[in-house]
C-alpha positions in Angstrom: 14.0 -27.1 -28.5 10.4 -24.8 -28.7 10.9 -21.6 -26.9 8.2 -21.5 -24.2 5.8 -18.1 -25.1 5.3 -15.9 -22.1 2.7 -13.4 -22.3 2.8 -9.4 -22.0 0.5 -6.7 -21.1 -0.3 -4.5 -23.4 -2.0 -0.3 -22.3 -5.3 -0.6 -23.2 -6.4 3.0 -23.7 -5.9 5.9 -21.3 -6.4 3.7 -18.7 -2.7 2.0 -18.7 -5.1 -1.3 -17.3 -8.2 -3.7 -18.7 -11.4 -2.3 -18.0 -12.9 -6.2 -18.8 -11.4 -9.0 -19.2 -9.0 -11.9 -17.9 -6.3 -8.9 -16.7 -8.6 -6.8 -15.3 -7.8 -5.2 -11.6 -9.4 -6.9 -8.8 -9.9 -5.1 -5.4 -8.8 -6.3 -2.3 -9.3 -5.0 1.4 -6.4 -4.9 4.0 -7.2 -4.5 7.7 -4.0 -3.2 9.4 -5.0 -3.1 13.0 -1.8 -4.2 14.9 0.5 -4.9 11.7 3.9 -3.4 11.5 3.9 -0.5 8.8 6.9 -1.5 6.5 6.1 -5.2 6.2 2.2 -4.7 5.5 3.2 -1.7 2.7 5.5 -4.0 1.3 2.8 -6.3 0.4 0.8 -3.9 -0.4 3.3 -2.6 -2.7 3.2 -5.6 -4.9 0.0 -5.6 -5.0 -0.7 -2.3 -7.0 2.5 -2.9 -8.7 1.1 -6.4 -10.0 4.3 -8.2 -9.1 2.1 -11.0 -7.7 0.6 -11.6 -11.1 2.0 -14.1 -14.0 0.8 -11.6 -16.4 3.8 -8.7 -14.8 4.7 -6.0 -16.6 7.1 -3.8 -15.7 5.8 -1.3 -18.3 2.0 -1.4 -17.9 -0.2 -0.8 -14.8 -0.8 -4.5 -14.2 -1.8 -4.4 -10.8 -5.1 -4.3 -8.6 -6.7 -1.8 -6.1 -6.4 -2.1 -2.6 -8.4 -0.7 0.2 -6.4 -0.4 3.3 -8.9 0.1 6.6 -7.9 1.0 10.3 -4.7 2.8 9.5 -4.8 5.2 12.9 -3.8 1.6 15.0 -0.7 0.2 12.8 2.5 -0.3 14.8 6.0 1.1 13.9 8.5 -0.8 16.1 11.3 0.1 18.3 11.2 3.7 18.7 9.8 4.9 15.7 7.5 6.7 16.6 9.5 9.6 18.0 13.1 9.0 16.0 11.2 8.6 12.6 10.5 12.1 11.2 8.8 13.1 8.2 9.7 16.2 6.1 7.6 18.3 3.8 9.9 20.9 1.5 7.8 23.7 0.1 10.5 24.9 -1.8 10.4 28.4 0.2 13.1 29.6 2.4 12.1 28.3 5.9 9.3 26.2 4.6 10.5 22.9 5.9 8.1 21.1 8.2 8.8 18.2 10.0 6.5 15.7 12.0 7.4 12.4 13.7 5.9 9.6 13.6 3.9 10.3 16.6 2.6 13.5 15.5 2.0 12.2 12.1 -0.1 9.5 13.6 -2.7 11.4 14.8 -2.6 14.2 12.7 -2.9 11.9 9.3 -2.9 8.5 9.6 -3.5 7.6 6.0 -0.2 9.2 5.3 1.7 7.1 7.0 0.7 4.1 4.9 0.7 6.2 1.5 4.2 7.1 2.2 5.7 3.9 3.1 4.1 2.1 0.1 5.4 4.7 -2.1 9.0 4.5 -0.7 8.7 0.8 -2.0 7.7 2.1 -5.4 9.8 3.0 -8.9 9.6 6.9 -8.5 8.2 7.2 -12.4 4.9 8.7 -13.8 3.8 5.1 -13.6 3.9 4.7 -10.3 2.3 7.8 -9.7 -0.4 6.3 -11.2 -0.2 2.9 -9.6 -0.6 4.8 -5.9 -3.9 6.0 -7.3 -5.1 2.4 -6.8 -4.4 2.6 -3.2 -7.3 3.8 -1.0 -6.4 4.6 2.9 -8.8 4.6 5.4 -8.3 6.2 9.0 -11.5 3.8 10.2 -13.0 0.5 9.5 -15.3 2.7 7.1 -15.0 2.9 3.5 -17.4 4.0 0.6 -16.1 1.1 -2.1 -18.4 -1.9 -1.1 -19.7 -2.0 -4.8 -16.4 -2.9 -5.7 -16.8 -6.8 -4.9 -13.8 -6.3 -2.4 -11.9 -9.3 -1.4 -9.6 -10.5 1.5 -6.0 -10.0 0.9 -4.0 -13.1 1.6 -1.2 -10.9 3.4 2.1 -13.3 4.0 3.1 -10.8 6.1 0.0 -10.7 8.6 2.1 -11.4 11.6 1.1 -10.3 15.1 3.3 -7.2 16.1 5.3 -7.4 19.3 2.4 -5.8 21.3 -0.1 -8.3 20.2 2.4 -11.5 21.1 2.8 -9.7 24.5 -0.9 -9.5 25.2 -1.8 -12.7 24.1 1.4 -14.3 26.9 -0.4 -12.6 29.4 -4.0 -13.3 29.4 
């Protein structure tokens, strides 16, 4: 019987990722208007991770960059958005802060997105790079247009509960 080869990234330089090449990143744009936070950053997830490449790694930064736009009008379901609380530690006596969801959404929208994609993330020095490939944008707005971007087929783009409600009405 042959043994089938299967192929495996290598670090290329400091970059932990192709500059050129067959493996290099691609960028992709998300629009999240209306999409429900956990099941778009799980996407996204696998996305910087590279887990929707053949060429995965669990080693080596295989993954591409993606631009996420209109992150102030994602939905959180249920009541999320004032059980869900998000706490900062500084580390001081009395210096824990805590937001809900809410409150988080209009005071930094980006974050929510950041966090939830790194909650779906290996907690290494790897990942920490990996999230470096994630650009979140409050707006529609963003300044990476050289980059070539290209539609992300999203499997989870599925019409939130408001949406489906709207659309029975009218």
């Amino acid at each position: 019987m042959f043994q089938q080869k299967s192929y495996l990234a290598k670090k290329v330089g400091p970059h932990f990722f192709e500059i050129k090449g067959p493996n290099a990143p691609k960028w992709y744009v998300v629009d999240v208007k209306d999409q429900v936070v956990g099941r778009v950053a799980s996407m996204i997830a696998k996305v910087i991770i590279g887990k929707h490449k053949t060429s995965y790694t669990p080693n080596v930064d295989t993954g591409d960059f993606v631009v996420v736009l209109n992150a102030d009008k994602v939905v959180l379901t249920r009541n999320k958005l004032d059980t869900k609380i998000y706490r900062d530690y500084s580390g001081y006596i009395s210096g824990l802060k805590e937001r809900t969801a809410r409150e988080m959404l209009q005071q930094k929208p980006e974050e929510v997105i950041r966090r939830a994609v790194w909650g779906m993330t290996n907690k290494s020095s790897l990942a920490r790079h990996q999230m470096k490939k994630l650009k979140v944008y409050a707006g529609g707005e963003h300044p990476h247009a050289a980059q070539g971007l290209q539609e992300l087929p999203l499997a989870a783009k599925r019409r939130s509960a408001m949406t489906k409600k709207a659309t029975k009405k009218s």
